[in-house]
PyMOL Python script that loads the backbone (N, CA, C, O; Angstrom):
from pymol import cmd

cmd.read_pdbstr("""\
ATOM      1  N   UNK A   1      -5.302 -37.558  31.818  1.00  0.00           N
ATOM      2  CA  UNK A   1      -6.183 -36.453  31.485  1.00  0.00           C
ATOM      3  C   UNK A   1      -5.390 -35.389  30.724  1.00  0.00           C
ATOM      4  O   UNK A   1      -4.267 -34.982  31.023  1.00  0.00           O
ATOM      5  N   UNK A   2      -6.080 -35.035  29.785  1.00  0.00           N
ATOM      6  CA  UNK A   2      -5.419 -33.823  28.786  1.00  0.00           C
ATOM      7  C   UNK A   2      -5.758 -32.587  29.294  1.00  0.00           C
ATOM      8  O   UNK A   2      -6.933 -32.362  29.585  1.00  0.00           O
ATOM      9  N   UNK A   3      -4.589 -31.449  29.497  1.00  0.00           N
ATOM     10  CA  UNK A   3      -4.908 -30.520  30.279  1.00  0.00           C
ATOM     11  C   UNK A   3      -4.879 -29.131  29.107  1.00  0.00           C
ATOM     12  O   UNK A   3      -5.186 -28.002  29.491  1.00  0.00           O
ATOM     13  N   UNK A   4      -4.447 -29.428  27.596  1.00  0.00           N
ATOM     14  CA  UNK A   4      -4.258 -28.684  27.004  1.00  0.00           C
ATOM     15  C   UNK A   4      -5.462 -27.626  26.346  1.00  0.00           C
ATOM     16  O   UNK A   4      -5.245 -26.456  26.033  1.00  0.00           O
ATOM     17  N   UNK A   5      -6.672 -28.281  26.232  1.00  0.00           N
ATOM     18  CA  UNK A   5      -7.981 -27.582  26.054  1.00  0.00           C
ATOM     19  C   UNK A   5      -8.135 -26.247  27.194  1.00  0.00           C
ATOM     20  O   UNK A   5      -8.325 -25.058  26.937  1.00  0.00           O
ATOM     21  N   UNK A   6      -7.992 -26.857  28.401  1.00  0.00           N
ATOM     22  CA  UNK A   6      -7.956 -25.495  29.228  1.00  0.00           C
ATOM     23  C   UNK A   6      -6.794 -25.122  29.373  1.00  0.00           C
ATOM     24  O   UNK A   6      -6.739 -24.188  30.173  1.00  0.00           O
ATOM     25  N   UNK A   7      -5.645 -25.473  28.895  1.00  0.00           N
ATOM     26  CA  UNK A   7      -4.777 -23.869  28.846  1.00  0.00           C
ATOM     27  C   UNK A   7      -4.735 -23.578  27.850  1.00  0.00           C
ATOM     28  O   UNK A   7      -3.843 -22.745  27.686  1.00  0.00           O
ATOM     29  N   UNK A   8      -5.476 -23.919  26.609  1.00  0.00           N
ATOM     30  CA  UNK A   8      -5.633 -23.275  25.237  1.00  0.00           C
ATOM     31  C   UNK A   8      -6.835 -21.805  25.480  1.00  0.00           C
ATOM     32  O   UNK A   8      -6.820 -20.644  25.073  1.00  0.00           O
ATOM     33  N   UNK A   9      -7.831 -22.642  26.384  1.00  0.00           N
ATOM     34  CA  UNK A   9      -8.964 -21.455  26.304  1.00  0.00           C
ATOM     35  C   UNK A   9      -8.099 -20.472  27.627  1.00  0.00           C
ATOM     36  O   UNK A   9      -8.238 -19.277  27.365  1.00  0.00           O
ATOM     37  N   UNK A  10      -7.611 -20.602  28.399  1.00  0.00           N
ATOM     38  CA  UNK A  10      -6.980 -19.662  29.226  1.00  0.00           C
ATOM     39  C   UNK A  10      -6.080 -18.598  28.692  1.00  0.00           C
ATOM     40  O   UNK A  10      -6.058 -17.434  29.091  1.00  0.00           O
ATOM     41  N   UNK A  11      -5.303 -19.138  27.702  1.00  0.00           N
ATOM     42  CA  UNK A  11      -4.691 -18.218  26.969  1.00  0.00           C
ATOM     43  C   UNK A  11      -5.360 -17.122  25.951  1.00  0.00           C
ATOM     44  O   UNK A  11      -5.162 -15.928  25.724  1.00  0.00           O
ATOM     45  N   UNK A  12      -6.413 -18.308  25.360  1.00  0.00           N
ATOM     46  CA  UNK A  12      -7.197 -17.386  24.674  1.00  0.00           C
ATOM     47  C   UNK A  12      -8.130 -16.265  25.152  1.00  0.00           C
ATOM     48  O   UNK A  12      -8.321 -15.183  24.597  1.00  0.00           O
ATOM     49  N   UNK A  13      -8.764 -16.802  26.469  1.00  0.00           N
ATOM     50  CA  UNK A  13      -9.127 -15.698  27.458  1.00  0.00           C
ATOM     51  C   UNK A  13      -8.588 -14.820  27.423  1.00  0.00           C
ATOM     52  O   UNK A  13      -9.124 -13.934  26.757  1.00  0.00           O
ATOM     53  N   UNK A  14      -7.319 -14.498  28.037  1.00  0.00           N
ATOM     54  CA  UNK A  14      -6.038 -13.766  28.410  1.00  0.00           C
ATOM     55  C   UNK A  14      -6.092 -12.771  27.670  1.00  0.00           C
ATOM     56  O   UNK A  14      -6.369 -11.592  27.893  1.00  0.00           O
ATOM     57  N   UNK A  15      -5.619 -13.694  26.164  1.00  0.00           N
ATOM     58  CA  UNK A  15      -5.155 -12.563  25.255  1.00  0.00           C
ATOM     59  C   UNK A  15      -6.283 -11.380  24.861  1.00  0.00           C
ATOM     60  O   UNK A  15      -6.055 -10.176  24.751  1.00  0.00           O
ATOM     61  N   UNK A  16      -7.925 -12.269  24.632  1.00  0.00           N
ATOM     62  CA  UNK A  16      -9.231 -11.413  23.932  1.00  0.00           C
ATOM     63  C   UNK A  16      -9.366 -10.611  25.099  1.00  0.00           C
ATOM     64  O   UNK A  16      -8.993  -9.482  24.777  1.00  0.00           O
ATOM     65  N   UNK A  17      -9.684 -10.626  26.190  1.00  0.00           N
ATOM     66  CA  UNK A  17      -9.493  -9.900  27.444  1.00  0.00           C
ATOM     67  C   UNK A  17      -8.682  -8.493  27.087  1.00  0.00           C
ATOM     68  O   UNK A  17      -9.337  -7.481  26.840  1.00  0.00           O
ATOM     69  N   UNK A  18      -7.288  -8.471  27.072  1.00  0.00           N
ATOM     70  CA  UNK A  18      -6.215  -8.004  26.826  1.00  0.00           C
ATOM     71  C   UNK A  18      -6.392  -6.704  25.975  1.00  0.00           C
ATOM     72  O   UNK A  18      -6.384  -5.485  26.150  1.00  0.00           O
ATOM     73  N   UNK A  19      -6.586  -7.753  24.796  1.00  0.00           N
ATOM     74  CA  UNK A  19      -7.100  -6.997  23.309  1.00  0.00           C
ATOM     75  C   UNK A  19      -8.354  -5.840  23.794  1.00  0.00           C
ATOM     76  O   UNK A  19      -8.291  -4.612  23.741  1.00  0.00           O
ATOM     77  N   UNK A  20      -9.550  -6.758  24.302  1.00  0.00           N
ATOM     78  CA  UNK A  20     -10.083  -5.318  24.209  1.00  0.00           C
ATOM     79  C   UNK A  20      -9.874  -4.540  25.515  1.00  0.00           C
ATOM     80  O   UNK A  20     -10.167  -3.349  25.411  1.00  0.00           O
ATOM     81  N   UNK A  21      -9.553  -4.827  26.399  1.00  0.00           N
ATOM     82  CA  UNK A  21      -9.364  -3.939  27.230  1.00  0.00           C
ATOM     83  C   UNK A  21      -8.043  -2.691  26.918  1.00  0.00           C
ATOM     84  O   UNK A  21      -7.508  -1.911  27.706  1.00  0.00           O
ATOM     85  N   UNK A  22      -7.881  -2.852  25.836  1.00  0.00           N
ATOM     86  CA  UNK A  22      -6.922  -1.989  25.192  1.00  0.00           C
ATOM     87  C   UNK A  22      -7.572  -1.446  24.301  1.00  0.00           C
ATOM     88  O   UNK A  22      -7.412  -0.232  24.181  1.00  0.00           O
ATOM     89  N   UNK A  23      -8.427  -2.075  23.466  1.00  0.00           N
ATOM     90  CA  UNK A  23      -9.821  -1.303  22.629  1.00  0.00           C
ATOM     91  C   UNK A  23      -9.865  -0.274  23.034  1.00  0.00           C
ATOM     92  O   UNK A  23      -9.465   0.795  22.571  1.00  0.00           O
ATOM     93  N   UNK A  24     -10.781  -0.739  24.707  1.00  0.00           N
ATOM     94  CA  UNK A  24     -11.721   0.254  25.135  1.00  0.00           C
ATOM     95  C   UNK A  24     -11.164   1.283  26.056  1.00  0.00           C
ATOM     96  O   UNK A  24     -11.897   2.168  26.499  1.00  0.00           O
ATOM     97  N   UNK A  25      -9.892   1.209  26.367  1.00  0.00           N
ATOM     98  CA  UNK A  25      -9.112   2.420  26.578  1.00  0.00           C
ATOM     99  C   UNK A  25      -8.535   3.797  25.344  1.00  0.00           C
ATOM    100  O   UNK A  25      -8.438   5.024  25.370  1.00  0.00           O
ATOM    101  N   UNK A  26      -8.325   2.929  24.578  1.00  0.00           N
ATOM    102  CA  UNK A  26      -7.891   3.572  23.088  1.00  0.00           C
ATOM    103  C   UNK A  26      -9.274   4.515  22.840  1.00  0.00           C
ATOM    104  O   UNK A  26      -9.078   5.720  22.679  1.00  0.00           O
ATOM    105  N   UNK A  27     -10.607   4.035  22.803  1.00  0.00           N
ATOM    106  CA  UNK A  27     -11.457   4.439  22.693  1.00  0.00           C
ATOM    107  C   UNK A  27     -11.957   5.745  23.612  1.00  0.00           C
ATOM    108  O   UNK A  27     -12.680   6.640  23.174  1.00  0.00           O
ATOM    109  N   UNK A  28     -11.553   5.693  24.652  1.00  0.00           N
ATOM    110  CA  UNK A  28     -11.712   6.217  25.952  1.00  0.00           C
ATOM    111  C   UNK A  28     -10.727   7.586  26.194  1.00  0.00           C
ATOM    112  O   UNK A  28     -10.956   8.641  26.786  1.00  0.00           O
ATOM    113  N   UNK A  29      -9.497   7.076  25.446  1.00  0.00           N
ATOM    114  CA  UNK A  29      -8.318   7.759  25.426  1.00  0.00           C
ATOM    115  C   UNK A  29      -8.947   8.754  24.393  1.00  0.00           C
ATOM    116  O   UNK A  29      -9.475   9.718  24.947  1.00  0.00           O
ATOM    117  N   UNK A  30      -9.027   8.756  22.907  1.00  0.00           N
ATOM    118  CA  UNK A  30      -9.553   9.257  21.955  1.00  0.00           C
ATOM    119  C   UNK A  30     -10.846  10.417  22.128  1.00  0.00           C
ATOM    120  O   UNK A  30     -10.827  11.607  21.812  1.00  0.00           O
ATOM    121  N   UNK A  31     -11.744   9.771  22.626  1.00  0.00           N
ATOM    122  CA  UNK A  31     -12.866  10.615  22.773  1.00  0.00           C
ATOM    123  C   UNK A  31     -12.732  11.587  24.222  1.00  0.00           C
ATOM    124  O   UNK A  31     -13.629  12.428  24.289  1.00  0.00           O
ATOM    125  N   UNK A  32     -11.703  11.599  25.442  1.00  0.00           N
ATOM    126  CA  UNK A  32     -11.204  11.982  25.872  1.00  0.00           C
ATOM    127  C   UNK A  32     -10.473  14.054  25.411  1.00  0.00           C
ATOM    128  O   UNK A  32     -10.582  15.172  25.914  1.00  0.00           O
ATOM    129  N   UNK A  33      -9.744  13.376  24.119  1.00  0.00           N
ATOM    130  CA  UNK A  33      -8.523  14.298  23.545  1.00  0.00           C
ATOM    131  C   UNK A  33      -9.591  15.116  22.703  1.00  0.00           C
ATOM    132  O   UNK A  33      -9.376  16.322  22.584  1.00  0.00           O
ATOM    133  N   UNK A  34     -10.946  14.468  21.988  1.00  0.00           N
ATOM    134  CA  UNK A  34     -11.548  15.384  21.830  1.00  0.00           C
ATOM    135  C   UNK A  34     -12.756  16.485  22.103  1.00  0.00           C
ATOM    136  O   UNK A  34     -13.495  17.291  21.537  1.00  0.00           O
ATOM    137  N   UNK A  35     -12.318  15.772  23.728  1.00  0.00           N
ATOM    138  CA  UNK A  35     -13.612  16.830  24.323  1.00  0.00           C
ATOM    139  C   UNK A  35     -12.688  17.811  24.693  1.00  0.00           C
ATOM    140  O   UNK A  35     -13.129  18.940  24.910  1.00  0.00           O
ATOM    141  N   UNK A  36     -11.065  17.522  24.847  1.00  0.00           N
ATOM    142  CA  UNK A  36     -10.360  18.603  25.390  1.00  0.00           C
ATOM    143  C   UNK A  36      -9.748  19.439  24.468  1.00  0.00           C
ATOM    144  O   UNK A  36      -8.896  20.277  24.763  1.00  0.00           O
ATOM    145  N   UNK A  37     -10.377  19.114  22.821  1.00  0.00           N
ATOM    146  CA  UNK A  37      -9.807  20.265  21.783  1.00  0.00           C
ATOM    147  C   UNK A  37     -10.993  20.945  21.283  1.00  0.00           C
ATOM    148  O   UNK A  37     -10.857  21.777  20.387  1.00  0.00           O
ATOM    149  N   UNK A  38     -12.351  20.634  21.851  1.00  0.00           N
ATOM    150  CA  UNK A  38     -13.780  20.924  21.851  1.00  0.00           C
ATOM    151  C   UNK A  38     -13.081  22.278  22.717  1.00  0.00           C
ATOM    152  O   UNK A  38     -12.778  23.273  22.058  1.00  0.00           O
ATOM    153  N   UNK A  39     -12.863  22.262  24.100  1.00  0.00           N
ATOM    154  CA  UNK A  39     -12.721  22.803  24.753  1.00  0.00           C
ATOM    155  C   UNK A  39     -12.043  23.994  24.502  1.00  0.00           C
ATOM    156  O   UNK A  39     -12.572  25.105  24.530  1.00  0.00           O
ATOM    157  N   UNK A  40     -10.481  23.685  24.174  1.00  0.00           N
ATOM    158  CA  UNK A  40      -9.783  24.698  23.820  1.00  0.00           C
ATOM    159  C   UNK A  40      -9.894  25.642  22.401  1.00  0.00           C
ATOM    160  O   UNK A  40      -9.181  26.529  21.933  1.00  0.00           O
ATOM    161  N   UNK A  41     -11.371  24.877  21.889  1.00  0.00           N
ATOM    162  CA  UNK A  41     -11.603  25.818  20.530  1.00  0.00           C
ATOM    163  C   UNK A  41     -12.601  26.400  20.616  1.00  0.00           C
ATOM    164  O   UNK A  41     -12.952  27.161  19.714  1.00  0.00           O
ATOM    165  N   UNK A  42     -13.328  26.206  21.708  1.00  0.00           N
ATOM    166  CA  UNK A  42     -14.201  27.686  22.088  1.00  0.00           C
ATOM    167  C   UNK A  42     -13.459  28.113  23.054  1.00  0.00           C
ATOM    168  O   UNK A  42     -14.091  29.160  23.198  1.00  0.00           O
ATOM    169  N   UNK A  43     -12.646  28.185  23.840  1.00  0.00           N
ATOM    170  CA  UNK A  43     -12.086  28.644  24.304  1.00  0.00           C
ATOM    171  C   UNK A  43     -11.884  30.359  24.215  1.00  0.00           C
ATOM    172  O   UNK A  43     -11.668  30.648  23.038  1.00  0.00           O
ATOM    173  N   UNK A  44     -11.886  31.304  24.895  1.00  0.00           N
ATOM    174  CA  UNK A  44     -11.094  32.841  23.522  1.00  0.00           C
ATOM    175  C   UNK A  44     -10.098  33.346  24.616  1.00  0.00           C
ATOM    176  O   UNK A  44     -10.098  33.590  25.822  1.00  0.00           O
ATOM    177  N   UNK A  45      -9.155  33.375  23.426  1.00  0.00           N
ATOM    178  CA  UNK A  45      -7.753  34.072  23.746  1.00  0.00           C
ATOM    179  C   UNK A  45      -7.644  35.566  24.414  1.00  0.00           C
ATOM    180  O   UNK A  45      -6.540  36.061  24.642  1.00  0.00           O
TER     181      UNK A  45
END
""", "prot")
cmd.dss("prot")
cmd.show_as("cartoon", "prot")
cmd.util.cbc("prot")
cmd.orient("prot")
């Protein structure tokens, strides 16, 4: 039995997984930084 099909798609899992779960932090991270320069620009000194 050839076992290489499923550790081809396991890896490939892995990695697309990976990928966006780094997306959707980046994304998260980003819109994050600009609710907190929203913030500090109404802000008054």
């Amino acid at each position: 039995m050839n076992h290489w099909p499923f550790i081809i798609a396991a890896y490939a899992l892995t990695i697309g997984g990976t990928m966006l779960l780094a997306i959707w932090s980046y994304a998260a991270m980003r819109a994050s930084e600009n609710k907190v320069a929203a913030l500090r620009k109404d802000r008054p000194e």
